[in-house]
SERO-4910 file (N, C-alpha, C, O; in steps of 0.05 Angstrom, whole numbers):
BEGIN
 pado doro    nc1    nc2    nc3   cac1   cac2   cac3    cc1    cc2    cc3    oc1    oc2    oc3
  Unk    A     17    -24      0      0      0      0     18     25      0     39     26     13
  Unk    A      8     48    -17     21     73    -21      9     90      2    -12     85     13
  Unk    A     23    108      8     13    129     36     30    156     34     54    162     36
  Unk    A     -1    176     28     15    202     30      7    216     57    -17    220     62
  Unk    A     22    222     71     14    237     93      9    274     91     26    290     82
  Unk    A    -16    282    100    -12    305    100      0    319    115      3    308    137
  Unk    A      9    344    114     23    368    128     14    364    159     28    359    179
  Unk    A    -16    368    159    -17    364    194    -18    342    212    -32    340    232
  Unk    A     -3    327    201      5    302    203     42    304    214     58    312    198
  Unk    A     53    296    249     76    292    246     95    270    229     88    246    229
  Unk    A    119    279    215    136    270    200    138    247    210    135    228    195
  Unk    A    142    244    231    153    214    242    140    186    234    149    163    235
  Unk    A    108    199    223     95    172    221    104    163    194     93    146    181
  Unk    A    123    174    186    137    163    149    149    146    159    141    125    149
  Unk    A    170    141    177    192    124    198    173     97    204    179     76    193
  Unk    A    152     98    220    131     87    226    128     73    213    140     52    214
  Unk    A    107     80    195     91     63    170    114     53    145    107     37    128
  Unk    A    138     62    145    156     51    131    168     20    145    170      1    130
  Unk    A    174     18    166    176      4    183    159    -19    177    169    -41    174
  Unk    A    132    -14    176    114    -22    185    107    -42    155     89    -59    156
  Unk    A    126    -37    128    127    -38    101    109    -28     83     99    -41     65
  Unk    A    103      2     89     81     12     82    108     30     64    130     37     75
  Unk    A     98     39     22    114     55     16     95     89     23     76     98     10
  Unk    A    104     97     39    103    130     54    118    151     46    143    153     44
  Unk    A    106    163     43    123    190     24     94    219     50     72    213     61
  Unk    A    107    246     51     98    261     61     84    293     41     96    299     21
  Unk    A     70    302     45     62    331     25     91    348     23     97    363      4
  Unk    A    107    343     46    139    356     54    164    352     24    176    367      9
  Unk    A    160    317     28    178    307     14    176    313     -7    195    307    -21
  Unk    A    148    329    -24    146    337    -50    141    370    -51    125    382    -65
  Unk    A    160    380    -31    150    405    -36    119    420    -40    113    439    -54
  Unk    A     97    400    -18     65    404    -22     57    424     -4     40    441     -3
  Unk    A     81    415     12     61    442     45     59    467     30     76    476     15
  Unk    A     32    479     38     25    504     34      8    506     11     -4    526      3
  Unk    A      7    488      1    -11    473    -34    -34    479    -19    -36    483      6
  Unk    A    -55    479    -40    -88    479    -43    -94    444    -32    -76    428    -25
  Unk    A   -122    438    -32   -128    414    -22   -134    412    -57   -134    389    -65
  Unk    A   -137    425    -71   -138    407    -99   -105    395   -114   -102    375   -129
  Unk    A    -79    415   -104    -51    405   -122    -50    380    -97    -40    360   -108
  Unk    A    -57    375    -70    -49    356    -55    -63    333    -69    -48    317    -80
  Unk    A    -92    329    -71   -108    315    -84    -90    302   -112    -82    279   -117
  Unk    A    -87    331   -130    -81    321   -161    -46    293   -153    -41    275   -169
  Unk    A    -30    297   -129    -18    278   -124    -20    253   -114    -11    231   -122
  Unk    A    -34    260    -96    -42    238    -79    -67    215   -106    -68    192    -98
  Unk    A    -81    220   -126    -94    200   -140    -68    197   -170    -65    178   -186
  Unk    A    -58    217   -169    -36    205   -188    -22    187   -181    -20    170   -199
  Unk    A     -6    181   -155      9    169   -152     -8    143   -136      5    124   -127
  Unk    A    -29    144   -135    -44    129   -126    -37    120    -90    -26    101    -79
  Unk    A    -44    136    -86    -27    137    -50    -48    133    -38    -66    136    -55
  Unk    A    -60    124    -11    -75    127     10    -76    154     29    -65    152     51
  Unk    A    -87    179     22    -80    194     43    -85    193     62   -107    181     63
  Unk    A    -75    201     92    -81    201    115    -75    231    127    -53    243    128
  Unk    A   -100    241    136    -99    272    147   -122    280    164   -144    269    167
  Unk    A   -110    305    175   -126    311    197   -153    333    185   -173    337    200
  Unk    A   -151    345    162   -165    360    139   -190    351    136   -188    332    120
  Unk    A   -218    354    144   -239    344    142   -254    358    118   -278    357    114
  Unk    A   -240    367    106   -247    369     70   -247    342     53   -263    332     38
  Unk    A   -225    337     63   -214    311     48   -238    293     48   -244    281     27
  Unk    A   -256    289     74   -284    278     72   -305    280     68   -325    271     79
  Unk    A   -301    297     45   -332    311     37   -327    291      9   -308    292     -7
  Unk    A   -353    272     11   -359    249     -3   -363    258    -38   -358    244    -58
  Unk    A   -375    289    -36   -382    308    -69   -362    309    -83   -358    306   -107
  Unk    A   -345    315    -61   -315    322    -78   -299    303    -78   -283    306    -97
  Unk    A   -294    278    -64   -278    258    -73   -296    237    -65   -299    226    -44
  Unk    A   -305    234    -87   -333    200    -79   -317    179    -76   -295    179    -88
  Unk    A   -326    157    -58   -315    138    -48   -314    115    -73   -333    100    -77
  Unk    A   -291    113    -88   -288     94   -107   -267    110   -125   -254     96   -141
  Unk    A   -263    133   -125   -243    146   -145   -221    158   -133   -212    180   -140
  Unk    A   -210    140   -113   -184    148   -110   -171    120    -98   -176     98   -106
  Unk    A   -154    127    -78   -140     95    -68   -148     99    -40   -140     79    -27
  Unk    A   -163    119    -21   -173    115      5   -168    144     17   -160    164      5
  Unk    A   -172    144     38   -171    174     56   -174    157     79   -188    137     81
  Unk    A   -156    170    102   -166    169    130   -163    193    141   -147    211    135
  Unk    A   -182    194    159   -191    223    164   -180    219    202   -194    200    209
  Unk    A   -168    224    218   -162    233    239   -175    249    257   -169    273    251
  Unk    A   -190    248    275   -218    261    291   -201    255    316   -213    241    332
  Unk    A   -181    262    322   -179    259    350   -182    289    372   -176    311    362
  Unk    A   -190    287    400   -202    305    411   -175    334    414   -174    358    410
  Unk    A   -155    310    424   -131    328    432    -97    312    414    -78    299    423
  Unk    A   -103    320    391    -82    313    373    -57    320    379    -51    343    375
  Unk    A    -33    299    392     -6    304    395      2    284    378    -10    264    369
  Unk    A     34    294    374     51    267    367     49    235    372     46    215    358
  Unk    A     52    240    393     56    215    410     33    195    411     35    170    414
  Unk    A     -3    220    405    -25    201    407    -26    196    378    -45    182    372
  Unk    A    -14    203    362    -26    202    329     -9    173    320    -18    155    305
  Unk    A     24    175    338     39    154    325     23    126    339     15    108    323
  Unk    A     20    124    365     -4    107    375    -26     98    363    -30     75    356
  Unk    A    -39    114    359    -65    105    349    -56     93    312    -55     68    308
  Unk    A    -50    112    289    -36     99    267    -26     68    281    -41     49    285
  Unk    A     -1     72    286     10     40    302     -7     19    306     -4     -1    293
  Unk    A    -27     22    324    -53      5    326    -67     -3    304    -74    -26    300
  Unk    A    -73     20    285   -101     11    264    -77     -5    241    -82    -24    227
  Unk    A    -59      5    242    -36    -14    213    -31    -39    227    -24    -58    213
  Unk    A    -33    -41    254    -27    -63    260    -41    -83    262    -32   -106    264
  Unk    A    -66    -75    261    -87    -97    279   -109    -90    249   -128   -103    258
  Unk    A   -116    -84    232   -134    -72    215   -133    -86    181   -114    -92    167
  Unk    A   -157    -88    178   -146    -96    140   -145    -67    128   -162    -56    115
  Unk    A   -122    -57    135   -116    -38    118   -124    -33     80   -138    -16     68
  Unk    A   -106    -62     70   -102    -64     46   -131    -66     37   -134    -58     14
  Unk    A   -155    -74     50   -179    -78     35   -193    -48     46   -214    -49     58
  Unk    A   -182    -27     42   -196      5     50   -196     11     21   -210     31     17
  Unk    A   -184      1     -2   -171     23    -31   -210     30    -38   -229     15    -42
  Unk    A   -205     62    -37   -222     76    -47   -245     76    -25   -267     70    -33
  Unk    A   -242     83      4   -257     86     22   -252    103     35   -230    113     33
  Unk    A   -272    115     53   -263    135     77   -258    118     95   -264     95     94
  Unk    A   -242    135    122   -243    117    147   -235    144    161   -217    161    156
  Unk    A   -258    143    184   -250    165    201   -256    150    227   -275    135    231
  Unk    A   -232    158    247   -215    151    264   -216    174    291   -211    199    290
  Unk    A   -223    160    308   -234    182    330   -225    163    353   -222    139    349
  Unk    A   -219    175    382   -210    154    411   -227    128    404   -217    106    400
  Unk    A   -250    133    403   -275    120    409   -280     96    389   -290     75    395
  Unk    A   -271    103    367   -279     85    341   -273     86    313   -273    110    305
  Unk    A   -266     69    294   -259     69    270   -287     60    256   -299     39    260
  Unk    A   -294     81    239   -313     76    214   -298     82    188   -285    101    179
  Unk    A   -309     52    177   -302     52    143   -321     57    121   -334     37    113
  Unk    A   -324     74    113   -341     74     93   -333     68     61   -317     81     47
  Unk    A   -347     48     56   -338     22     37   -355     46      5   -377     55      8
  Unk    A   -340     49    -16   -353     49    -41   -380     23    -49   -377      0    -40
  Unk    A   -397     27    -61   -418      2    -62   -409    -10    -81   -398     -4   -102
  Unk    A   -415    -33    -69   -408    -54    -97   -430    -49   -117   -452    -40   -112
  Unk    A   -422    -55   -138   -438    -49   -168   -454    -72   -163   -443    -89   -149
  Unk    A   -479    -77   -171   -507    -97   -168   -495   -112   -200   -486    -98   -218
  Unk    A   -495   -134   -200   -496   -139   -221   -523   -167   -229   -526   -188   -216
  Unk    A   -535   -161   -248   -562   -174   -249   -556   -205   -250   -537   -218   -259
  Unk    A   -582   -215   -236   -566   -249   -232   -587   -257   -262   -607   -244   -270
  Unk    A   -572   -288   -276   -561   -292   -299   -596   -301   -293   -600   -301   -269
  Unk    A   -619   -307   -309   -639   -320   -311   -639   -348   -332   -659   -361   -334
***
């Protein structure tokens, strides 16, 4: 799995999720910080990455519908530090079917992980 992290996101979780054999690249490493949420976007589905950010744009379903990109996790935590973000990340890559998220939301709060899955296409049964 590909993983772009955004800007409000600490660097360290590249170390992390690389570790972890996740390929991780940051908005940093490409010269993104300070970009619009559309030049972050136009990278993150080019390169076909998973983003992970704290940006609750990123989850507005109008603008990136769930099936046309490679995933979003959205970060809802109450009191966001380092230390609780590399934690919590740590936990959900570890314990989680990550790889079966491509093209979903997942927002991530103390309390609970919700995935919201693209629908599967109906396809008519054969008569």
């Amino acid at each position: 799995m590909r993983i772009k992290l955004d800007e409000n996101l600490p660097r360290s979780l590249t170390r992390l999720l690389n570790a972890l054999g996740y390929d991780t690249l940051t908005v940093y490493d490409q010269s993104l910080q300070g970009c619009d949420d559309a030049a972050i976007w136009n990278a993150v589905v080019q390169e076909q990455r998973f983003l992970i950010t704290q940006d609750v744009e990123f989850a507005d379903l109008r603008k990136y519908p769930l099936g046309s990109h490679s995933g979003v996790m959205l970060l809802r935590l109450q009191f966001p530090n380092r230390e609780q973000i590399e934690r919590v990340i740590h936990e959900i890559f570890q314990r989680e079917p990550v790889a079966q998220w491509h093209g979903s939301l997942v927002i991530v709060s103390e309390r609970k992980l919700r995935v919201i899955r693209p629908e599967k296409p109906n396809h008519p049964e054969n008569s």
